[in-house]
C-alpha positions in Angstrom: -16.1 -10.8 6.9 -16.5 -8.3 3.5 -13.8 -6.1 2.8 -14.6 -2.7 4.1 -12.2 -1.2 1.2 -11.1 -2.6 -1.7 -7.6 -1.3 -3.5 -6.8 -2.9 -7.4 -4.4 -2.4 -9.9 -4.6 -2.6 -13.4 -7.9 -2.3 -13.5 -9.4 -1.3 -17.1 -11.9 1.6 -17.5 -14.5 -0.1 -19.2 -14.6 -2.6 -16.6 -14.9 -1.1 -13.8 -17.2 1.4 -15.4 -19.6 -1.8 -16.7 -18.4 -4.2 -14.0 -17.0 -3.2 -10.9 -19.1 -0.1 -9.8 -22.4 -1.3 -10.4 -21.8 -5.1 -8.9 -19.8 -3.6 -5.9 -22.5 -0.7 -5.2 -25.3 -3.4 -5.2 -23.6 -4.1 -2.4 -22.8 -1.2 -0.7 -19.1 0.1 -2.1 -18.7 3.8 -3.5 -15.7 3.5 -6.2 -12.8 6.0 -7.6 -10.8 5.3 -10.3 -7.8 6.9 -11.9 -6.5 5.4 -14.9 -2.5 6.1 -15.8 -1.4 8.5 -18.1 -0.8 6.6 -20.9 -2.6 6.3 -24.3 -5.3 3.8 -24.4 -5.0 0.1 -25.6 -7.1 -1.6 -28.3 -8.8 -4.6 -26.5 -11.7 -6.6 -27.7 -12.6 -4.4 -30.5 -12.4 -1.0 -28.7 -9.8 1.4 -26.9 -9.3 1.6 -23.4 -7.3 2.6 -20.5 -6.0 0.9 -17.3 -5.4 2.3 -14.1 -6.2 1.9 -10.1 -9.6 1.4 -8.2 -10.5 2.4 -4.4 -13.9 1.5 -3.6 -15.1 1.5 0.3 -18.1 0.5 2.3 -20.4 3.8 2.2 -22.0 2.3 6.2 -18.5 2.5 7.2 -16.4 5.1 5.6 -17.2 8.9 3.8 -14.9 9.9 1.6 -13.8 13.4 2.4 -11.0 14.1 -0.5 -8.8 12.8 -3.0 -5.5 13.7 -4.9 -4.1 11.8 -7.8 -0.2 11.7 -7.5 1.1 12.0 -11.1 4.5 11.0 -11.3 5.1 12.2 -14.5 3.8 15.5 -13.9 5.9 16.0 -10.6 8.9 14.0 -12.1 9.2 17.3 -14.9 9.0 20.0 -11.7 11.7 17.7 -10.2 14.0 17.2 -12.8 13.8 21.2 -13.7 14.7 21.7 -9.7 18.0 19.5 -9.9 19.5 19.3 -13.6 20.0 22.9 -14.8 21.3 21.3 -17.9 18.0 21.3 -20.5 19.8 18.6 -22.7 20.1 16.3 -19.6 17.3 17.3 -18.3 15.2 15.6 -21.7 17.2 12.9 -21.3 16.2 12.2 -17.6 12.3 12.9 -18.7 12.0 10.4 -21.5 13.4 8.0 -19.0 11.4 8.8 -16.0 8.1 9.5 -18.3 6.0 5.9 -17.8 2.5 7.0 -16.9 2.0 5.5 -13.6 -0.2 7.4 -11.0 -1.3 6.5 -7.5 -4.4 7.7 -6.2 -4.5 9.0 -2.4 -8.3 8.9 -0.6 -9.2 10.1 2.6 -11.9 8.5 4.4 -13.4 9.5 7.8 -14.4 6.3 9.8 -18.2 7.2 10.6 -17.7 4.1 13.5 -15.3 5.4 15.4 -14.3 8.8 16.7 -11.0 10.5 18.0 -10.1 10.3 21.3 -7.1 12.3 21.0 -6.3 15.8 20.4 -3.1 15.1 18.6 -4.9 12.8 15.9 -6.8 13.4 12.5 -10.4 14.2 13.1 -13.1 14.6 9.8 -15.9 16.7 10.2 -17.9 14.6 12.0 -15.6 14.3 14.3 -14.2 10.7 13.0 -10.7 9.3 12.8 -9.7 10.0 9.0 -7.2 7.8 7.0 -5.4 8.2 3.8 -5.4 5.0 1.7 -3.3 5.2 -1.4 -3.5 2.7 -3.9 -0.2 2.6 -6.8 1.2 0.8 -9.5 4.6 1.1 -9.7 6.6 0.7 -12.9 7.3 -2.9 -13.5 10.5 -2.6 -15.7 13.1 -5.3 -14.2 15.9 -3.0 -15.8 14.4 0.5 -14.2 15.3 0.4 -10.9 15.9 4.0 -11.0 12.7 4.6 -12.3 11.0 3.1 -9.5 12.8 4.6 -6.4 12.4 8.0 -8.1 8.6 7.1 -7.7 8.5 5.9 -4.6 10.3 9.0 -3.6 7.6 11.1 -5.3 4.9 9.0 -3.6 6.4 9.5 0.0 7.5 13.5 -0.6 3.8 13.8 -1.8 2.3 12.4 1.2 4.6 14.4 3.7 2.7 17.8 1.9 -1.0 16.5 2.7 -3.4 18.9 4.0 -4.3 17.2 7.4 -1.3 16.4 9.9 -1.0 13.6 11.8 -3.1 11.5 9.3 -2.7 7.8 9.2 -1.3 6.3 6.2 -2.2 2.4 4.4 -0.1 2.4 0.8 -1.5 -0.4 -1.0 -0.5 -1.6 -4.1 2.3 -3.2 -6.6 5.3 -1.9 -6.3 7.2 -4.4 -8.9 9.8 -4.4 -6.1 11.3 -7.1 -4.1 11.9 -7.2 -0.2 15.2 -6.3 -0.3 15.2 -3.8 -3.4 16.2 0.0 -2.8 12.3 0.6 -3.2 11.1 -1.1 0.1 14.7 -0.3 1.7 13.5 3.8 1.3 10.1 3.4 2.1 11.5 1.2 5.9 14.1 3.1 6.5 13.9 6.5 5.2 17.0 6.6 3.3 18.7 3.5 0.9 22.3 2.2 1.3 24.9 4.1 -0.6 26.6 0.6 -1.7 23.0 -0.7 -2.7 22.6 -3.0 -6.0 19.9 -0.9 -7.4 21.7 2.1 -7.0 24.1 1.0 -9.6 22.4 1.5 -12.4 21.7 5.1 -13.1 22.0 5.7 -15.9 20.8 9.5 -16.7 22.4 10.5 -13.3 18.8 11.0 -11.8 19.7 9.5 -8.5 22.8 11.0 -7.9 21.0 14.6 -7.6 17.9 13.5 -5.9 18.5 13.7 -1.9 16.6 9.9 -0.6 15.7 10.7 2.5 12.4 10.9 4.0 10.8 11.1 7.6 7.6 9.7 7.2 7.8 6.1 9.9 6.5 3.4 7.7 6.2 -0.3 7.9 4.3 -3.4 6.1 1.3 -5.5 7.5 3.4 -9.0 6.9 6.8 -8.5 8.1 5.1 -6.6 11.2 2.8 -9.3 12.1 4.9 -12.3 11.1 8.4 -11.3 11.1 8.7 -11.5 7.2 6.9 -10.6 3.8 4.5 -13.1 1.9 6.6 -15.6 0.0 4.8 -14.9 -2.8 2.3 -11.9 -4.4 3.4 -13.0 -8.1 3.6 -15.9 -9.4 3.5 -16.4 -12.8 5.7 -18.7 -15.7 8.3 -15.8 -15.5 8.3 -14.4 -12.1 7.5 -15.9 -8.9 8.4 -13.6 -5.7 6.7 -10.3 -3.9 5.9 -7.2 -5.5 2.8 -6.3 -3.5 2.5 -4.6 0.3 0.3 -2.9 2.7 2.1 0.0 4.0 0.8 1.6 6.9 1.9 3.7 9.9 2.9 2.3 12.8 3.2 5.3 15.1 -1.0 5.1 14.2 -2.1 2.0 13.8 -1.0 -1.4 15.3 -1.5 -4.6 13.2 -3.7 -7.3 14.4 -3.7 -10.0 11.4 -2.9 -10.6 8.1 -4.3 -13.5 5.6 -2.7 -16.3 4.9 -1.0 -16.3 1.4 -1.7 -19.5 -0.5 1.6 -21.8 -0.6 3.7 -23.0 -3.6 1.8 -26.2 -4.1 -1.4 -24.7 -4.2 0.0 -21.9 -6.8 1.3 -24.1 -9.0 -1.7 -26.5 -9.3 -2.5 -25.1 -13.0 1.5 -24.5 -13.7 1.3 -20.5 -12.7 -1.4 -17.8 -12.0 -3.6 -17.0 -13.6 -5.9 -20.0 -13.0 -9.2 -22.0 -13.3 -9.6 -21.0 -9.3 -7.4 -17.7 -9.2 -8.3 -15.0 -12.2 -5.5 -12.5 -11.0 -1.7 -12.9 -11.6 -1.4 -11.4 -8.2 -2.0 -13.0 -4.8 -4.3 -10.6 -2.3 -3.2 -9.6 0.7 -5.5 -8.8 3.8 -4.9 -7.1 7.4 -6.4 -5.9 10.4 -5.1 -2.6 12.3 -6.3 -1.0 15.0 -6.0 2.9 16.1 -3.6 3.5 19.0 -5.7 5.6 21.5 -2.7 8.2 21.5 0.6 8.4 19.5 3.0 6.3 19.6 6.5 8.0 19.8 8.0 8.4 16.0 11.6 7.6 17.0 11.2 4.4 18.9 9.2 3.0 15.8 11.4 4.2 13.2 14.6 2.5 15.6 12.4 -0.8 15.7 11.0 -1.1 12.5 14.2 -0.7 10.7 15.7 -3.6 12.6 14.6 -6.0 10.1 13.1 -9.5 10.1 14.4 -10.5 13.5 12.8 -9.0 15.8 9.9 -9.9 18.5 6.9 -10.2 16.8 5.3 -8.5 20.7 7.1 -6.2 21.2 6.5 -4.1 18.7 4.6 -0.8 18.6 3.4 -2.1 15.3 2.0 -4.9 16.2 -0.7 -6.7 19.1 0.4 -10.2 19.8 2.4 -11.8 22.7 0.7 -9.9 25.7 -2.9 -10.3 24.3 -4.2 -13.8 24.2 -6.2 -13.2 21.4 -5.5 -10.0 19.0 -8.8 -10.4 17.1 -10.6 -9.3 20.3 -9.5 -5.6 22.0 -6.6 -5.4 24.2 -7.0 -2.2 25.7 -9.6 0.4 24.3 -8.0 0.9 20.9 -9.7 0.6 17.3 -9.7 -1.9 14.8 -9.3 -1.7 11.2 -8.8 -4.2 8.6 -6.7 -3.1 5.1 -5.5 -5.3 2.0 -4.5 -5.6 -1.4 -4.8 -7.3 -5.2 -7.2 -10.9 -5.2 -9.0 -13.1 -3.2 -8.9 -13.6 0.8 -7.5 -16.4 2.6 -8.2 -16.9 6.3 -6.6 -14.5 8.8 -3.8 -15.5 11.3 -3.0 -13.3 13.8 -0.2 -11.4 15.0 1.4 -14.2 17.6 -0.4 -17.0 15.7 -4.1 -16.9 16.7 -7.1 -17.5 14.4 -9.0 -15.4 13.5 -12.5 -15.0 15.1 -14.4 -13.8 12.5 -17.1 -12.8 15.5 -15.2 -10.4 17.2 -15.2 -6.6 16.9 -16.4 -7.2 13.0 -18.8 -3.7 13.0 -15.4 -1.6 14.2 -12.6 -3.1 11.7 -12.4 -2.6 7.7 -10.5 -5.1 4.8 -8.4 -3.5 1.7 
């Protein structure tokens, strides 16, 4: 099944202007790109700039708005807030000042419509859904850097216009599994005695208050207890940087794709390859709508629980009481979301295949 919506990183302009838009609206995607606030790079014999791309099935999806989050921009009104000291407050800018952007759009599902009063409705009366797509820094030695981000990101999101909207965050976040990054975005707060924490050194953190409310969790440790082995893996790295976010008091998990293992990545030595053109493995999901909201508090107790837990029983996830989560259990709404490459086969939550027959014309791919 085509991916209903598409979310890349490092994407340059000049390709997606002469590549990307025209091949994917041939068939059928409408594109937005924001490139990062950085000055452009000379590559084969011209300047250009890099940046993220959201493109979307036009059948399936109208877009109804956008925002760029600029994390430089709202790093400055941050810093000003916090460090009434101008000299440190410089100091903290030129650190925090890396040009990386995420770009938010809101779709309205033309398929399906709200059933709910409670729930975020378009103007055609359709369930809307905020996808974000972000590169986070990649620095090794700026942890700081990239929880100040991700707290950006999340303190953004909490200010949209429409309430009750479900979120998917797609992208690279340059951050392990158990990095203060992903720890804030589970959780809501990080660890005072966490590693990255350590290393702060323009005293940034220390004033910034981590906590958010937003109830988050990711596709793969949802649906199959842990995170991909690998997203990256090249000569110098080989681990996760790359999740789908999404909001479990929303949307329930169905499936994710199968990540390729070790033996296949390493066929050529690392990624990129002959048979893989990206760095960067892609991961895939399927979510469906609840039909009403699930309660915040009992998500946010689960999901924060870790690794461990039932796959079933969670709010996040369909599995264990459904004998096959491709096909509905109940009257809910399916969606597929994903990020960064090339599919692999579907496995669903509770370890059924994927039936590539079943509720196809009511689910979308990222």
């Amino acid at each position: 099944m085509a991916a209903d919506i598409i979310t890349l990183q490092e994407v340059q302009k000049d390709v997606y202007d002469d590549w990307f838009r025209p091949q994917l609206a041939e068939v059928g995607y409408e594109g937005v790109f924001q490139q990062k606030k950085r000055d452009p790079i000379f590559h084969r014999g011209k300047y250009t700039a890099e940046g993220c791309a959201t493109f979307y099935k036009t059948t399936r999806f109208k877009r109804v708005d956008k925002h760029i989050v600029d994390y430089d921009k709202l790093s400055q009104n941050e810093v000003r807030c916090i460090i009434p000291d101008q000299q440190m407050a410089e100091k903290g800018m030129q650190r925090l000042s890396k040009g990386n952007i995420a770009l938010a759009v809101i779709l309205e599902d033309l398929h399906i419509k709200t059933t709910h009063g409670s729930q975020a409705t378009g103007p055609q009366g359709g369930h809307l859904i905020c996808v974000v797509n972000t590169h986070i820094l990649c620095d090794p030695s700026a942890a700081d850097v990239k929880l100040w981000q991700a707290h950006l990101l999340l303190q953004t999101l909490k200010q949209m216009p429409v309430s009750n909207m479900p979120l998917l965050i797609c992208g690279d976040f340059n951050s392990t599994p158990d990095s203060a990054v992903c720890e804030y975005m589970r959780r809501g707060n990080v660890r005072g005695d966490h590693e990255d924490l350590r290393a702060d050194p323009c005293g940034l953190l220390k004033q910034l208050s981590l906590r958010h409310s937003l109830c988050m969790a990711t596709a793969y440790e949802t649906c199959n207890g842990r995170e991909a082995q690998y997203t990256n893996y090249t000569e110098d790295f080989k681990g996760t940087l790359d999740y789908i976010w999404f909001s479990p008091d929303a949307l329930a998990v169905l499936a994710i794709s199968q990540v390729d293992d070790e033996s296949q990545l390493m066929q050529e030595t690392a990624l990129p390859s002959s048979t893989r053109p990206s760095d960067h493995v892609s991961l895939v999901a399927t979510f469906m709508f609840h039909d009403a909201p699930v309660d915040t508090q009992e998500v946010r107790g689960q999901a924060v629980g870790g690794g461990s837990r039932s796959v079933g029983g969670l709010p996040g996830a369909m599995g264990g009481g459904c004998p096959n989560p491709y096909h509905f259990c109940g009257t809910g709404t399916t969606l597929v979301a994903g990020a960064d490459g090339g599919l692999a086969g579907p496995v669903g939550c509770g370890g059924s295949r994927w039936d590539s027959n079943a509720s196809s014309w009511n689910s979308f791919r990222i």
